[in-house]
C-alpha positions as YAML, in Angstrom:
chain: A
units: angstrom
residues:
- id: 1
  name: UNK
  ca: [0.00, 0.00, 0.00]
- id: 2
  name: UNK
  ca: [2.53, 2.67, 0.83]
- id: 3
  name: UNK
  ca: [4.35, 1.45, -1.76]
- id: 4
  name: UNK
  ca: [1.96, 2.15, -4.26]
- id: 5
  name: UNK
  ca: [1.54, 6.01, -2.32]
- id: 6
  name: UNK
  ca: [4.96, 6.48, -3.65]
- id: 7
  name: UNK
  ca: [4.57, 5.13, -6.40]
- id: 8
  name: UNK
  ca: [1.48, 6.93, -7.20]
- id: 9
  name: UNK
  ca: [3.04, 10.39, -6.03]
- id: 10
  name: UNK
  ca: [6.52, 9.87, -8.18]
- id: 11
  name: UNK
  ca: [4.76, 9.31, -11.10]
- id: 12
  name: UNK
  ca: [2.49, 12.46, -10.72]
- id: 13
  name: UNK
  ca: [5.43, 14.64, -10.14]
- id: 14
  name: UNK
  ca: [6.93, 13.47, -12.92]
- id: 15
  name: UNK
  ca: [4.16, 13.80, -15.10]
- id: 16
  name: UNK
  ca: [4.11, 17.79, -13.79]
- id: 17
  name: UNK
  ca: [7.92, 17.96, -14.33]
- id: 18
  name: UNK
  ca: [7.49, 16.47, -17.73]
- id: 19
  name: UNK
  ca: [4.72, 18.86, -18.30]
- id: 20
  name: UNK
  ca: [6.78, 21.86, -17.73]
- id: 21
  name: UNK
  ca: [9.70, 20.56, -19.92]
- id: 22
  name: UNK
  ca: [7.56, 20.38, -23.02]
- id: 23
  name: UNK
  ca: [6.39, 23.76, -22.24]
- id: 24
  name: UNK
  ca: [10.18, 25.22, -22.09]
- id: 25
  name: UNK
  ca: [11.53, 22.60, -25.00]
- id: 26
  name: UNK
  ca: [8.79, 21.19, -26.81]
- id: 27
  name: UNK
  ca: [9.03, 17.90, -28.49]
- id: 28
  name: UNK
  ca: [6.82, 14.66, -29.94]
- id: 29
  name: UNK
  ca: [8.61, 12.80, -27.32]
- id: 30
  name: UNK
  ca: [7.75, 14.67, -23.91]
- id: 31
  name: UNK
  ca: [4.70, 15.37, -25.13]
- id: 32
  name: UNK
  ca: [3.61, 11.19, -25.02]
- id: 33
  name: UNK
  ca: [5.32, 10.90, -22.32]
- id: 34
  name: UNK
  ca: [3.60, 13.81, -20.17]
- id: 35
  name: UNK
  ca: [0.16, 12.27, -21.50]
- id: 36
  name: UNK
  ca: [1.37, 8.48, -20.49]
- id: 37
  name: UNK
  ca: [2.50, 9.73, -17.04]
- id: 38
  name: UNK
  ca: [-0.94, 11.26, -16.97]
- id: 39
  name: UNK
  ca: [-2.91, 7.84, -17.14]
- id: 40
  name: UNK
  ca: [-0.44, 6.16, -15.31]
- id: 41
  name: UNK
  ca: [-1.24, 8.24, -12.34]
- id: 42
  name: UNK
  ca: [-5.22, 8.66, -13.05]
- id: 43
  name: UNK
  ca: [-4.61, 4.89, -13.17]
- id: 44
  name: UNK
  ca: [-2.39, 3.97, -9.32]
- id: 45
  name: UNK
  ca: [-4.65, 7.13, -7.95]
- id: 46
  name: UNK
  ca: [-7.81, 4.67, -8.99]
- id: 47
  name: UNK
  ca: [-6.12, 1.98, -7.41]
- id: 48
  name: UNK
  ca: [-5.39, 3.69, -4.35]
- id: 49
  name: UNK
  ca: [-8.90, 4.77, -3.94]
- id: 50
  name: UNK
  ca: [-10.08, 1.23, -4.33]
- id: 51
  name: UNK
  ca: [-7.67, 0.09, -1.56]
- id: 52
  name: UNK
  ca: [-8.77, 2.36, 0.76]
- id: 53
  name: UNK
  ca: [-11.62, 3.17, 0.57]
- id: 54
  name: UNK
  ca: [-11.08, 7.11, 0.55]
- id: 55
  name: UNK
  ca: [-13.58, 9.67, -0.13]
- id: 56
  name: UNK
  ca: [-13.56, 9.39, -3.66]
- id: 57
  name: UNK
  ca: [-14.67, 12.88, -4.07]
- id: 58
  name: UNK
  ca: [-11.44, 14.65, -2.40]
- id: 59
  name: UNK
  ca: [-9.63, 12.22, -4.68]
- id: 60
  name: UNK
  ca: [-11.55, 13.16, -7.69]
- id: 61
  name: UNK
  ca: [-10.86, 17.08, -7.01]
- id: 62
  name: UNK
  ca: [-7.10, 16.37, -6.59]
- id: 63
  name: UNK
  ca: [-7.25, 14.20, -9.46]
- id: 64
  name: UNK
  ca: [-8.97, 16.83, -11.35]
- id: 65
  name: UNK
  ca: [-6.74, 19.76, -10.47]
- id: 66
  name: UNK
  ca: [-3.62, 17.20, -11.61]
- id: 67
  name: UNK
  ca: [-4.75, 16.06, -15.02]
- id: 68
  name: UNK
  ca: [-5.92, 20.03, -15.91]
- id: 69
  name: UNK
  ca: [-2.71, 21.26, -14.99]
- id: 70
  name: UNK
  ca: [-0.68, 18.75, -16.93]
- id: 71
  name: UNK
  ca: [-2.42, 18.49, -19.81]
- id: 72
  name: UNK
  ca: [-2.70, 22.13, -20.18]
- id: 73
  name: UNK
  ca: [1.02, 22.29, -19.96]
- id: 74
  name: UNK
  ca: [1.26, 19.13, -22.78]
- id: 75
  name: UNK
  ca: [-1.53, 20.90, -24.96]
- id: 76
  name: UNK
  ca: [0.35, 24.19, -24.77]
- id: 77
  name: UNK
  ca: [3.46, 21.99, -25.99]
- id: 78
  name: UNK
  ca: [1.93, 20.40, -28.20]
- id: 79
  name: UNK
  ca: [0.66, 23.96, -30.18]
- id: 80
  name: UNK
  ca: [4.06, 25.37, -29.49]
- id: 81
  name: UNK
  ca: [5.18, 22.60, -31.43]
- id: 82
  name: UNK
  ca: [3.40, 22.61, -34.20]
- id: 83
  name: UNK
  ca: [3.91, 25.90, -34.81]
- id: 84
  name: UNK
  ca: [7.70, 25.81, -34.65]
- id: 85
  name: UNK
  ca: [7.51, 22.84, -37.17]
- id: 86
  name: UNK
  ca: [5.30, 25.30, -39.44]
- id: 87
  name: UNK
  ca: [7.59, 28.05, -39.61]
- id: 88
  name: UNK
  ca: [10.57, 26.15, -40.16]
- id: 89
  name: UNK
  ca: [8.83, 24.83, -43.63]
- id: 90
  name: UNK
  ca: [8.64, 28.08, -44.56]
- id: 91
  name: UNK
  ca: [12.44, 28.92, -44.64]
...
């Protein structure tokens, strides 16, 4: 169980450190990676709920909060990215 806590919370902040990266250095690569790291935590934060038996609606909030953060940050990358591969066609 705490095992999968720390598992759960090292993937997450990860996933927000990925995040960020793509935002700063965009590339095809972070970007998957930011969105796997995304449903690996939505996934060990499901299976922490299960195990415990938590209020699944203070989980769902934090949950919430997590995914719209870093996928924000990935989406942003993801534009930013596309647009530096459209201008460099142009030179």
């Amino acid at each position: 169980m705490v095992a999968i806590l720390i598992t759960h919370i090292v993937i997450a902040f990860s996933g927000l450190v990925m995040s960020t990266a793509s935002l700063f250095a965009p590339s095809a690569r972070k970007i998957s990676a930011t969105f796997g790291l995304i449903a690996l935590t939505v996934a060990s934060g499901t299976l922490l709920v299960l195990e415990t038996h938590s209020s699944i609606l203070s989980s769902c909030m934090s949950g919430l909060v997590y995914v719209g953060l870093a996928s924000s940050g990935a989406l942003v990358a993801r534009r930013k990215l596309a647009y530096q591969k459209q201008t460099s066609g142009r030179k």
